[in-house]
N, C-alpha and C positions, 0 to 999 in steps of 0.2 A: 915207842914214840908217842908222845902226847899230842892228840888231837887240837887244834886253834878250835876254841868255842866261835862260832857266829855270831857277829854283835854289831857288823857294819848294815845298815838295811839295805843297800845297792850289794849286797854279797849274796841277799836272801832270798827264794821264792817268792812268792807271795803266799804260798802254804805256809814257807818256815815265817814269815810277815807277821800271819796272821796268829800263829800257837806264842810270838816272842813279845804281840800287845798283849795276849792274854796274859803273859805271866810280868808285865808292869804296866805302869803308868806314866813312865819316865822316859824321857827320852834326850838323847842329849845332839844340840845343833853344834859343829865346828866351823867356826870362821875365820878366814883367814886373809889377805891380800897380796896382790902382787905391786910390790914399791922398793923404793932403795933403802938400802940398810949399810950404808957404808960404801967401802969401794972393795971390799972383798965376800962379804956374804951375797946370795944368792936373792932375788928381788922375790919370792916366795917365801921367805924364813918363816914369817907370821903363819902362811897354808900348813909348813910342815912342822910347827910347833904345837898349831891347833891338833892336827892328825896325830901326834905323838900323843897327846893327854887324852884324846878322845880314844883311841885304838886300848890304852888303861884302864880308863874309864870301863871300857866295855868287856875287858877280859875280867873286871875284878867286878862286876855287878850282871844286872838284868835286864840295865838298861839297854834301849833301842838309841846305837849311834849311826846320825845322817852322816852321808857321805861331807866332807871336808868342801867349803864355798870359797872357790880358791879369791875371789875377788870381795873387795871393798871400798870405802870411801876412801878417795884419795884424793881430793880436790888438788889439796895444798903441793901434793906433788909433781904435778901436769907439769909447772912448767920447768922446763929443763932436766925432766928425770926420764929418758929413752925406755920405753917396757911399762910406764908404770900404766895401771889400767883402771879407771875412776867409775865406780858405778854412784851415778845422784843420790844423792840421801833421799828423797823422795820415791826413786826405784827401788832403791836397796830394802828401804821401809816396806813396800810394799810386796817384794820378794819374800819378805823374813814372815809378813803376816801371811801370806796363801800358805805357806810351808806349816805355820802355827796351824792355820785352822786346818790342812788337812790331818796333820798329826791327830789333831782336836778328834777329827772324825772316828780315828783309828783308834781312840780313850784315850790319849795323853792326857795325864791333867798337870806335868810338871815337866818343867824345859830346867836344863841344865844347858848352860849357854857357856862354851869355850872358845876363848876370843882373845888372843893375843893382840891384836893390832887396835892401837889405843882409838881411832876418830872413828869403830866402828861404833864402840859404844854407847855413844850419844845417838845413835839408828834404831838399834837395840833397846834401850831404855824405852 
């Protein structure tokens, strides 16, 4: 039976943390939100779309992937969408940067950013 390599950082020590910055630089952030998608998909799609490319991502590299951010901007949703859950582009921004710089800490010097849900990207940028 073939071992799952370790590649999500919330799966890891901080021993195994710290041996998986030394061997990159890369690290890769997954975004996702919780919003509607129709009247049959699941208001999560975007979290578990992120998760699926990221959980790749890390079986087929070195890089360091964060745990999946299940939320996003969703202003435009609030009204009349039950479940959906809107972080401020102002907070989300601010989120996304303490997360950069601690990586920063840790040597990151390149972010792979996977991000299905389209109005995060304007946060991101």
């Amino acid at each position: 039976m073939e071992t799952k390599k370790k590649s999500w950082l919330d799966e890891m020590t901080w021993e195994e943390a710290a041996e998986a910055f030394k061997k990159t630089d890369v690290a890769v952030i997954c975004t996702g939100a919780c919003h509607p998608h129709g009247i049959a998909a699941p208001l999560g799609t975007d979290t578990f779309v992120a998760y699926g490319i990221g959980e790749r991502i890390g079986q087929r590299s070195d890089a360091v992937v964060l745990p999946t951010i299940p939320f996003g901007y969703n202003q435009y949703h609030m009204d009349g969408f039950p479940g959906c859950i809107n972080i401020s582009k102002n907070t989300y921004h601010n989120f996304l940067l303490e997360i950069c710089e601690s990586l920063y800490e840790w040597g990151t010097r390149k972010l792979v950013w996977v991000n299905p849900h389209g109005t995060n990207v304007g946060v991101i940028e």
